[in-house]
ZADO-1210 file (C-alpha; in nm, 4 decimals, padded with zeros to 6 digits):
<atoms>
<atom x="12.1949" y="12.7428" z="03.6922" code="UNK" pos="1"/>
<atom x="12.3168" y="12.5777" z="04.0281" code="UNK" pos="2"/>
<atom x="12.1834" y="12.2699" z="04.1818" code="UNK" pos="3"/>
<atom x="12.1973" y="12.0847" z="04.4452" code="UNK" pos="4"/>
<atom x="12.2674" y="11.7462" z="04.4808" code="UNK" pos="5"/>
<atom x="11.9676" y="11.5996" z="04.5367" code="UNK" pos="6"/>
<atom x="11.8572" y="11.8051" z="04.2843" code="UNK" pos="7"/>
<atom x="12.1114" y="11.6452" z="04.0127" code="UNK" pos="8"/>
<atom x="11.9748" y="11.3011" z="04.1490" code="UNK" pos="9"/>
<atom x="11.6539" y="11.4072" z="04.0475" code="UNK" pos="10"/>
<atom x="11.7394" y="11.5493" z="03.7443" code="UNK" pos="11"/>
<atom x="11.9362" y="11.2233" z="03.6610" code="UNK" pos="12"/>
<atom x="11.7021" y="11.0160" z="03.7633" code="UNK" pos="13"/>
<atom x="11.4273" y="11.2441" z="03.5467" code="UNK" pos="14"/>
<atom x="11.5945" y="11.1904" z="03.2467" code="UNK" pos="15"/>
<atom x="11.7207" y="10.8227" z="03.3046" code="UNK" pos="16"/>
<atom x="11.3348" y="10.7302" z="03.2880" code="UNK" pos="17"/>
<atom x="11.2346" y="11.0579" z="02.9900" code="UNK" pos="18"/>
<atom x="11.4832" y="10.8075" z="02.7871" code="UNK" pos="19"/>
<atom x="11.3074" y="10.5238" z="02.8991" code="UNK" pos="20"/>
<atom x="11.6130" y="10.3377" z="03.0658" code="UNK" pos="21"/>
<atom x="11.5544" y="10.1279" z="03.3789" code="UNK" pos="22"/>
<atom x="11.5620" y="10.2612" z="03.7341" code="UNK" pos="23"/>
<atom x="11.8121" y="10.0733" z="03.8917" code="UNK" pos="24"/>
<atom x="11.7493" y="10.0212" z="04.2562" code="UNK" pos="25"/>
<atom x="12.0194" y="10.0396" z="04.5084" code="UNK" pos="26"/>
<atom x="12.0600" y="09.6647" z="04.6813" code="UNK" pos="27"/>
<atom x="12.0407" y="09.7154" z="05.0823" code="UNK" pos="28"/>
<atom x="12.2178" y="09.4190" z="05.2260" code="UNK" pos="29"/>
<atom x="12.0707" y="09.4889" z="05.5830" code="UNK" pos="30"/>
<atom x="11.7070" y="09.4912" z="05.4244" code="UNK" pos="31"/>
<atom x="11.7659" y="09.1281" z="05.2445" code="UNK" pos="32"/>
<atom x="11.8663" y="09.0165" z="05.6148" code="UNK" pos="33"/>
<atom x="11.5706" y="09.1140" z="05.7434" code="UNK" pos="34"/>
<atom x="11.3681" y="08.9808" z="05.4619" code="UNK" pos="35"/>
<atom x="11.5075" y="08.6441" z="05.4647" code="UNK" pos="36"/>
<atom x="11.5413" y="08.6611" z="05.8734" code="UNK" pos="37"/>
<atom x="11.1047" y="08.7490" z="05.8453" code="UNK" pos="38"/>
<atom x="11.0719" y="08.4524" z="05.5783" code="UNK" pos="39"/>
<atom x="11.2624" y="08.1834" z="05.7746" code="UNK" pos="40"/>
<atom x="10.9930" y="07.9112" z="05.7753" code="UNK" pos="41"/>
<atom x="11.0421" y="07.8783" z="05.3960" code="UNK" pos="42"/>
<atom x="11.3991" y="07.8651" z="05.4358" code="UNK" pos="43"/>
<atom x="11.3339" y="07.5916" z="05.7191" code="UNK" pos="44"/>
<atom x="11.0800" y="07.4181" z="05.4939" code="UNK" pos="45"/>
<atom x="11.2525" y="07.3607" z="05.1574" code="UNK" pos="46"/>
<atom x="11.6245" y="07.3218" z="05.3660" code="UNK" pos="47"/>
<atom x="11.4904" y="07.0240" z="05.5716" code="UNK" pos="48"/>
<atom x="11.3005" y="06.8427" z="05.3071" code="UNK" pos="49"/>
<atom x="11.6224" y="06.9049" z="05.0389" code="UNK" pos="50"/>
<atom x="11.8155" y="06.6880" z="05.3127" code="UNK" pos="51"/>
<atom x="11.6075" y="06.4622" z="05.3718" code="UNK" pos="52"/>
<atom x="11.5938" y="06.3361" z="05.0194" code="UNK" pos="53"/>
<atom x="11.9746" y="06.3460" z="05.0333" code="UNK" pos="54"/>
<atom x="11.9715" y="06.0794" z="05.3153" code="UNK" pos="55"/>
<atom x="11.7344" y="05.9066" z="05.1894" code="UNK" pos="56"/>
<atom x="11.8893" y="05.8766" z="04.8018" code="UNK" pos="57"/>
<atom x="12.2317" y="05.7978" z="05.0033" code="UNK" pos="58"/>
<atom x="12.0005" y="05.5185" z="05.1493" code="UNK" pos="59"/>
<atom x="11.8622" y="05.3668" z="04.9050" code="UNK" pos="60"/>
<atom x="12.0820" y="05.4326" z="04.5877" code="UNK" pos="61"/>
<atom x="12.4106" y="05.2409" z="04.8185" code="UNK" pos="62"/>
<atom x="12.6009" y="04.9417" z="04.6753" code="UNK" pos="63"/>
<atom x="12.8450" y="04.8245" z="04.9390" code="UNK" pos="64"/>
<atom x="13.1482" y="04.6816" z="04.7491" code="UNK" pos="65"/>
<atom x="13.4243" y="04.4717" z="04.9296" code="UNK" pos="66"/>
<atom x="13.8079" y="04.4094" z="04.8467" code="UNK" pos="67"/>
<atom x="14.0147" y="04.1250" z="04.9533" code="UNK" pos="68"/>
<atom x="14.3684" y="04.0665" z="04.8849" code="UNK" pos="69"/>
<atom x="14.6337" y="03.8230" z="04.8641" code="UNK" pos="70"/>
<atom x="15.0577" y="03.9182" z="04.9444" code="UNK" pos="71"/>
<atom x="15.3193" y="03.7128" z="04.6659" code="UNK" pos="72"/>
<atom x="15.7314" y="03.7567" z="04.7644" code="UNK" pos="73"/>
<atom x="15.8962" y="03.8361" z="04.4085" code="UNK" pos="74"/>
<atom x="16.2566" y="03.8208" z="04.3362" code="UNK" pos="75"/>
<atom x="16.2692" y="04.0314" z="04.0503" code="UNK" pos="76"/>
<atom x="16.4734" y="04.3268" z="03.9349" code="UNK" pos="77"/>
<atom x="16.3070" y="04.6742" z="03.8807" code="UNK" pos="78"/>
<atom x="16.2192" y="04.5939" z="03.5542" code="UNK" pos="79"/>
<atom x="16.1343" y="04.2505" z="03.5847" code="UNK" pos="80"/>
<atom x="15.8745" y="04.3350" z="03.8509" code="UNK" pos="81"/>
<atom x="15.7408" y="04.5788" z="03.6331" code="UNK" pos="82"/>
<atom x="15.6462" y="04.2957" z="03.3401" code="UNK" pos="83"/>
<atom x="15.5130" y="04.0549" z="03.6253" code="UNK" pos="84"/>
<atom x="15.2789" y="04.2877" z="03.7762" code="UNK" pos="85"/>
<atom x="15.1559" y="04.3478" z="03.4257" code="UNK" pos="86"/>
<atom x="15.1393" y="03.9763" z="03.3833" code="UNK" pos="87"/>
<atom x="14.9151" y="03.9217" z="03.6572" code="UNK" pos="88"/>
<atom x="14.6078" y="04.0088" z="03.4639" code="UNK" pos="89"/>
<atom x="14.6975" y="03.8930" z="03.1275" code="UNK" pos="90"/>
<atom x="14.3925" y="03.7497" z="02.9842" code="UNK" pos="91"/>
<atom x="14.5653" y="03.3978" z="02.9590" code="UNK" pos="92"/>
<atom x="14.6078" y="03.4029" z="03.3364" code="UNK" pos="93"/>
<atom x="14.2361" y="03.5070" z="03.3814" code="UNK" pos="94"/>
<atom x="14.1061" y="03.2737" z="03.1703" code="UNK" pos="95"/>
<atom x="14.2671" y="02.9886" z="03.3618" code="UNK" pos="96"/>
<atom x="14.1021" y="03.1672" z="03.7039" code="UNK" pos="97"/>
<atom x="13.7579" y="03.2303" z="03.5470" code="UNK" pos="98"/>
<atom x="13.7827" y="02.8561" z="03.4450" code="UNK" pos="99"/>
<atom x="13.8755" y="02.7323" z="03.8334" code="UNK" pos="100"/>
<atom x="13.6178" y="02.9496" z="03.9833" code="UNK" pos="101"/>
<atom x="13.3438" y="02.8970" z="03.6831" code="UNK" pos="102"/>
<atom x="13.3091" y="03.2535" z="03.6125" code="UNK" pos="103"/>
<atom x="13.0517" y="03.3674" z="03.3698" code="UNK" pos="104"/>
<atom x="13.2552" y="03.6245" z="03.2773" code="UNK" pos="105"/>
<atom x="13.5516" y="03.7036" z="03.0003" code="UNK" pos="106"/>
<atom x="13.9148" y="03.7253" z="03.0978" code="UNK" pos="107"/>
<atom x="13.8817" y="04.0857" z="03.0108" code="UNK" pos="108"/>
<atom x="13.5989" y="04.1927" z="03.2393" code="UNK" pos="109"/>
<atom x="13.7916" y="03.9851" z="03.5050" code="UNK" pos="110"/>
<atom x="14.1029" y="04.1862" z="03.4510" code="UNK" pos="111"/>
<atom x="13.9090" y="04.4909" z="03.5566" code="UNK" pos="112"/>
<atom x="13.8013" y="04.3499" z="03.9103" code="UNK" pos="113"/>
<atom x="14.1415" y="04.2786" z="03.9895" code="UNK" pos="114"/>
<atom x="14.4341" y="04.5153" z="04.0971" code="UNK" pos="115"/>
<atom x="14.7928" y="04.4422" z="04.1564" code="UNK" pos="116"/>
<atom x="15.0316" y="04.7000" z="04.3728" code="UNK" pos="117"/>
<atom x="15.3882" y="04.6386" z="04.4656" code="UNK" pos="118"/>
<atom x="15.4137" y="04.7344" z="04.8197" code="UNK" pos="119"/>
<atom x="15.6658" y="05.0564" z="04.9075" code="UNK" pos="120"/>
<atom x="15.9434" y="04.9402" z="04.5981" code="UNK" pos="121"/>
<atom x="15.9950" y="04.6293" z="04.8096" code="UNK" pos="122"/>
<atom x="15.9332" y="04.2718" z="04.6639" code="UNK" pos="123"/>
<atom x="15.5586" y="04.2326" z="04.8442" code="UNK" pos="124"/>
<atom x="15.3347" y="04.1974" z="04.5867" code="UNK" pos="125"/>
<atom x="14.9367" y="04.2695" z="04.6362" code="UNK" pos="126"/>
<atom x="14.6703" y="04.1390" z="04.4314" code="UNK" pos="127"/>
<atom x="14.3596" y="04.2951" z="04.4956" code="UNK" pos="128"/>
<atom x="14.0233" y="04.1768" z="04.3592" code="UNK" pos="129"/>
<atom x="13.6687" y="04.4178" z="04.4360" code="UNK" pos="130"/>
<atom x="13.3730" y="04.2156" z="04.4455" code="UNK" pos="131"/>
<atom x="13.0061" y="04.2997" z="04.5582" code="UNK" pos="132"/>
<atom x="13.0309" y="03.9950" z="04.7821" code="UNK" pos="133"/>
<atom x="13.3145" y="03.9308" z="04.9550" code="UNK" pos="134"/>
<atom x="13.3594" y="03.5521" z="04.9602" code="UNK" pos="135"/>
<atom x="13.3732" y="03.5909" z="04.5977" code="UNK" pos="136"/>
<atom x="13.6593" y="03.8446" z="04.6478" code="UNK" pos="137"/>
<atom x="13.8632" y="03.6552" z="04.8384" code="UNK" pos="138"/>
<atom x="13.7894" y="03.3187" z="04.5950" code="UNK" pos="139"/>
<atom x="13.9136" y="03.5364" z="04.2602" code="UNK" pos="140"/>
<atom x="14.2003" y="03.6660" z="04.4740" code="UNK" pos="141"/>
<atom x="14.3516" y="03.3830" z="04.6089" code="UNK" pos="142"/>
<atom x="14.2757" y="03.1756" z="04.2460" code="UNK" pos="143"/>
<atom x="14.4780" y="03.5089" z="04.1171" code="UNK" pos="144"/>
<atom x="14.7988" y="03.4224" z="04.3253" code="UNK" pos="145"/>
<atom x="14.8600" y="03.0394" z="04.2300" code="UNK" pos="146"/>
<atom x="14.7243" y="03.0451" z="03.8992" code="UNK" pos="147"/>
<atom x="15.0272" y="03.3120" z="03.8121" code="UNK" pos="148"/>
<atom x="15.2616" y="03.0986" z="04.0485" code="UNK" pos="149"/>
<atom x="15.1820" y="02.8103" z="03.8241" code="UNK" pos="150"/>
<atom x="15.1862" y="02.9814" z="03.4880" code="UNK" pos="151"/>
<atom x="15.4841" y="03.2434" z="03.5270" code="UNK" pos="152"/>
<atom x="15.7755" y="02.9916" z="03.4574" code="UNK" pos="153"/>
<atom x="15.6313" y="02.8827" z="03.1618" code="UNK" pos="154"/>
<atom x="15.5561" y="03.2201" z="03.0409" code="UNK" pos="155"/>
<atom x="15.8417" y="03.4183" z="03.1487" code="UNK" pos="156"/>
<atom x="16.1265" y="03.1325" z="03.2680" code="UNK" pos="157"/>
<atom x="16.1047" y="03.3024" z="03.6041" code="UNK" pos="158"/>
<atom x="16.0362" y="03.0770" z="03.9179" code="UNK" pos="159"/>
<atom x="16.1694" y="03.3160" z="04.2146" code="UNK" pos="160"/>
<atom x="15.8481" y="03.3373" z="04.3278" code="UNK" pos="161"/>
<atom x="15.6429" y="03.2444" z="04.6256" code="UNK" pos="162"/>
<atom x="15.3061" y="03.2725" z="04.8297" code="UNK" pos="163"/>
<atom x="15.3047" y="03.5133" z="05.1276" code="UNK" pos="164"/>
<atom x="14.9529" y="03.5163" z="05.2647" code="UNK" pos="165"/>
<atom x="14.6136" y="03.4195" z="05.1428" code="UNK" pos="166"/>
<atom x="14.2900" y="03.6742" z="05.1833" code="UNK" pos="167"/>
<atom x="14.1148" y="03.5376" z="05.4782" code="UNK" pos="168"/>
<atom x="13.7109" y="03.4850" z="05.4529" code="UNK" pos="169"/>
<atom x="13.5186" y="03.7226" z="05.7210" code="UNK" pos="170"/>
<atom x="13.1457" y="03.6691" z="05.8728" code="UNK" pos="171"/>
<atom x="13.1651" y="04.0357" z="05.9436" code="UNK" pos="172"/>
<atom x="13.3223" y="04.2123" z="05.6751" code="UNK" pos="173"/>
<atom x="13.3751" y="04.5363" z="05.5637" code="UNK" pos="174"/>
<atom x="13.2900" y="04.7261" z="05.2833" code="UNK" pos="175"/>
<atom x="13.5865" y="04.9440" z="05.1311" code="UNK" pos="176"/>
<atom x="13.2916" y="05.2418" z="05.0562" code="UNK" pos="177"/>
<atom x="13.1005" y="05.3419" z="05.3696" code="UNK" pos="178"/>
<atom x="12.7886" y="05.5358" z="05.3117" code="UNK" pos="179"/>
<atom x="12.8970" y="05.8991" z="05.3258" code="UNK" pos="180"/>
<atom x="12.7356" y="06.2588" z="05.4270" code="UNK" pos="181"/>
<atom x="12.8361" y="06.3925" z="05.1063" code="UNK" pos="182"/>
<atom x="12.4923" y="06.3850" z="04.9603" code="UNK" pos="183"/>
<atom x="12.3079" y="06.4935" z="05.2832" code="UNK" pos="184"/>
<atom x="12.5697" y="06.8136" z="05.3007" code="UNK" pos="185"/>
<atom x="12.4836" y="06.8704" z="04.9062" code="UNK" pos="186"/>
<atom x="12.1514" y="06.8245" z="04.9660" code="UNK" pos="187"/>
<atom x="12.1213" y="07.1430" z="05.3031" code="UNK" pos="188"/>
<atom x="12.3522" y="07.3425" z="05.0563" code="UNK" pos="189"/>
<atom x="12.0747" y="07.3265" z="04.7510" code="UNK" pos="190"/>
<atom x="11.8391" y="07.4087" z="04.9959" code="UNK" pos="191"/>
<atom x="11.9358" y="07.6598" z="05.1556" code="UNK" pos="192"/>
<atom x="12.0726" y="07.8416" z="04.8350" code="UNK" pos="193"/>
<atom x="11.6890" y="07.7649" z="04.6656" code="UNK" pos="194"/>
<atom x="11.5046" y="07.8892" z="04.9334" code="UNK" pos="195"/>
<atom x="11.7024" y="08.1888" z="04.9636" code="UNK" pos="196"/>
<atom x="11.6437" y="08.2235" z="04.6168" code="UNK" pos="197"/>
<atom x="11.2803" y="08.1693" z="04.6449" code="UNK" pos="198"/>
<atom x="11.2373" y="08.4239" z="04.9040" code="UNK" pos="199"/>
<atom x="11.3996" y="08.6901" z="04.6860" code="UNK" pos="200"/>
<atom x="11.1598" y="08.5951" z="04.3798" code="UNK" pos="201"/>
<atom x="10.8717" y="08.6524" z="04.5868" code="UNK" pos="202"/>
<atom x="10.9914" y="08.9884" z="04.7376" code="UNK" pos="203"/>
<atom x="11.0803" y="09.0785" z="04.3618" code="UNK" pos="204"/>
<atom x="10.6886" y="09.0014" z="04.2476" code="UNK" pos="205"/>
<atom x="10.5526" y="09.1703" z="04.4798" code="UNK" pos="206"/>
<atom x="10.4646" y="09.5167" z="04.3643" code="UNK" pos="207"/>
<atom x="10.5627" y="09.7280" z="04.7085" code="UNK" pos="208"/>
<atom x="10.7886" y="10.0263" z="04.7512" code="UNK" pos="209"/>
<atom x="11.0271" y="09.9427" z="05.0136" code="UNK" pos="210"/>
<atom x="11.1324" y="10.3242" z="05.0670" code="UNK" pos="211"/>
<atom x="11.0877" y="10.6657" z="05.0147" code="UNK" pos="212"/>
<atom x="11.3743" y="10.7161" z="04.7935" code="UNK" pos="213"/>
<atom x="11.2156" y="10.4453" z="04.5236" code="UNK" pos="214"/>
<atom x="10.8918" y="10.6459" z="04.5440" code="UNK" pos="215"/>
<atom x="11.0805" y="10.9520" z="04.4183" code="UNK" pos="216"/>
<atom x="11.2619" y="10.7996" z="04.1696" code="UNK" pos="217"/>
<atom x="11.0370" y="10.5456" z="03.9880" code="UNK" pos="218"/>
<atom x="10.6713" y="10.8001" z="04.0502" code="UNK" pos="219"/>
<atom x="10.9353" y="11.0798" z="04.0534" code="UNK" pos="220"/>
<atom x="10.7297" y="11.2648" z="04.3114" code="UNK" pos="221"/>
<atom x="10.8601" y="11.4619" z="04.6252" code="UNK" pos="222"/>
<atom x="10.7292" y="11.2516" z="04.9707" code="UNK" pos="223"/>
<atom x="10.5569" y="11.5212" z="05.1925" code="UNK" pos="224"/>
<atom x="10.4810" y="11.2357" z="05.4802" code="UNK" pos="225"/>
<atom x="10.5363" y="10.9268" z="05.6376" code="UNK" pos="226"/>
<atom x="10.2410" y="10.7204" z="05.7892" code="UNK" pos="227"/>
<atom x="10.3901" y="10.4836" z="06.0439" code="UNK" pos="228"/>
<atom x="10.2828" y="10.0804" z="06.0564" code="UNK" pos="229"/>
<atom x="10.0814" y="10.0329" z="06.3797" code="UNK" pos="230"/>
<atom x="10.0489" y="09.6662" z="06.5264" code="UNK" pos="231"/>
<atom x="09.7899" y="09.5892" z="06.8041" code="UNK" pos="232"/>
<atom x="10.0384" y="09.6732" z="07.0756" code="UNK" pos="233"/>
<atom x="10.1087" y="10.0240" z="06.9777" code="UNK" pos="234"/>
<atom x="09.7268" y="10.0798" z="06.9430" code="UNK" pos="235"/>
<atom x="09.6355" y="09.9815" z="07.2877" code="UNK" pos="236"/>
<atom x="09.9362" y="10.1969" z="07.3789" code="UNK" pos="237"/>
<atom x="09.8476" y="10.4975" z="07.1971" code="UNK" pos="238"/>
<atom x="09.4846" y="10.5294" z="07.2731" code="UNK" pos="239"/>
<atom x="09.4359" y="10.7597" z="07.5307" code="UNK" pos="240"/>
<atom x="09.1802" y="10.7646" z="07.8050" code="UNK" pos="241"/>
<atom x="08.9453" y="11.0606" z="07.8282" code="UNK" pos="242"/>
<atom x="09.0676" y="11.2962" z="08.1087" code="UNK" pos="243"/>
<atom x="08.7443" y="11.2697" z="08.3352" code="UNK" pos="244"/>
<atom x="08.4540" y="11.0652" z="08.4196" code="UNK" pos="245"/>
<atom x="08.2457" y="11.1303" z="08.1036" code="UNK" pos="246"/>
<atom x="08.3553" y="10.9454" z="07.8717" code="UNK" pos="247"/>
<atom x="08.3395" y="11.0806" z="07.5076" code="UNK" pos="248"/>
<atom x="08.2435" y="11.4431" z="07.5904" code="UNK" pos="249"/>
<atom x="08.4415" y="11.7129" z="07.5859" code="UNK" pos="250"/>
<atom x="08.4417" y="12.0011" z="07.8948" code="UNK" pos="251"/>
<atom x="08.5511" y="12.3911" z="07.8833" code="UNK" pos="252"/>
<atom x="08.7887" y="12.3852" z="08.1934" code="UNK" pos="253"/>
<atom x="08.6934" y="12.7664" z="08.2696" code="UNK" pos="254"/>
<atom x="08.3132" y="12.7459" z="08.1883" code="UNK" pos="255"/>
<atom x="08.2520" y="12.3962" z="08.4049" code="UNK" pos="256"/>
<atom x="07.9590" y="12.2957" z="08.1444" code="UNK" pos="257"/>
<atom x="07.9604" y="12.0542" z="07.9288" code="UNK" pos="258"/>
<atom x="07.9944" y="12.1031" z="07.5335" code="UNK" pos="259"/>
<atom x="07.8250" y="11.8849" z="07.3288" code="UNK" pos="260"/>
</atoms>
């Protein structure tokens, strides 16, 4: 016996559902346009308030940190630089600046607010110290630099050494992380991709066929006719007016009376 195609796809489809498999429904990209184009206002809704908390957790949730550094001339070899930048926060030459400054804090925490960096393989050496205030960074940073001028000879019999610059206090300064968009961007992003998500999970409960081609295969019955959506516009433009002055009554043009 020959068939057409449609008729396999009905046959297929027959079976598919005799078996009691799922009818899987073809994905129209054009129709999830339009529905998310139609459902906008949700997308608006949940986009706009998913930023605003982003701004407003970047607000709230910012520490401003601030770095100051001091610049040391070393005239070391290669390797020698590479112990004295290590010696720069040993915990004996932390202790000694924690002591100075009256720190309530252990050489070791110390150590880990302060940063050393040899500047392009030349003999400039930086020492860096990250503070939430930044008096206090440039206080543990220039402490830093003559403590070790004092100590190294004694601890390494080197004395080439010598003070470059000192980190200068600021009324104005500047923290080393600005506040950044990241979280407002991250924030649209989640947005956007829940309420697109929403919209689909509301299209998906509701219990509508979208075409006749999911009528036939999930009722698996033939579609003898289309009724078409009317909105008031196409009302008012599809009435039509009666053709004389009687309104509602009906007249045999070759008779000339009037049929009720």
């Amino acid at each position: 016996m020959n068939f057409d195609k449609d008729g396999e796809k009905m046959n297929e489809s027959r079976s598919s559902n005799e078996k009691g498999l799922p009818v899987v429904k073809d994905i129209n990209l054009i129709e999830l346009c339009k529905l998310i184009f139609n459902k906008w206002w949700i997308m608006l809704i949940i986009t706009f308030t998913a930023s605003i908390l982003g701004y407003f957790y970047n607000q709230y949730n910012y520490t401003p940190l601030y770095s100051a550094s001091s610049r040391l001339i070393i005239g070391a070899t290669e390797e020698q630089m590479k112990t004295i930048t290590v010696l720069i926060t040993d915990p004996v030459i932390m202790e000694k600046v924690s002591r100075e400054l009256d720190l309530n804090v252990s050489p070791e925490s110390l150590a880990n607010q302060v940063s050393v960096e040899v500047i392009s393989n030349s003999q400039v050496v930086k020492i860096y110290s990250t503070q939430l205030d930044y008096n206090s960074a440039v206080d543990i940073a220039n402490t830093t630099a003559k403590v070790f001028i004092e100590e190294i000879p004694g601890l390494m019999g080197f004395s080439d050494i010598r003070l470059l610059g000192l980190a200068e206090y600021s009324d104005y300064p500047v923290p080393v992380n600005q506040r950044g968009s990241q979280l407002i961007i991250l924030g649209f992003a989640m947005g956007l991709m829940i309420s697109i998500g929403f919209i689909l999970l509301l299209d998906a409960l509701k219990d509508v066929f979208r075409s006749k081609n999911a009528v036939e295969e999930i009722l698996e019955i033939p579609v003898i006719g289309e009724i078409p959506k009317f909105n008031r516009k196409n009302l008012k433009k599809n009435v039509r007016k009666p053709e004389n002055q009687y309104e509602g009554e009906l007249y045999d043009s070759n008779v000339k009376t009037k049929i009720k």
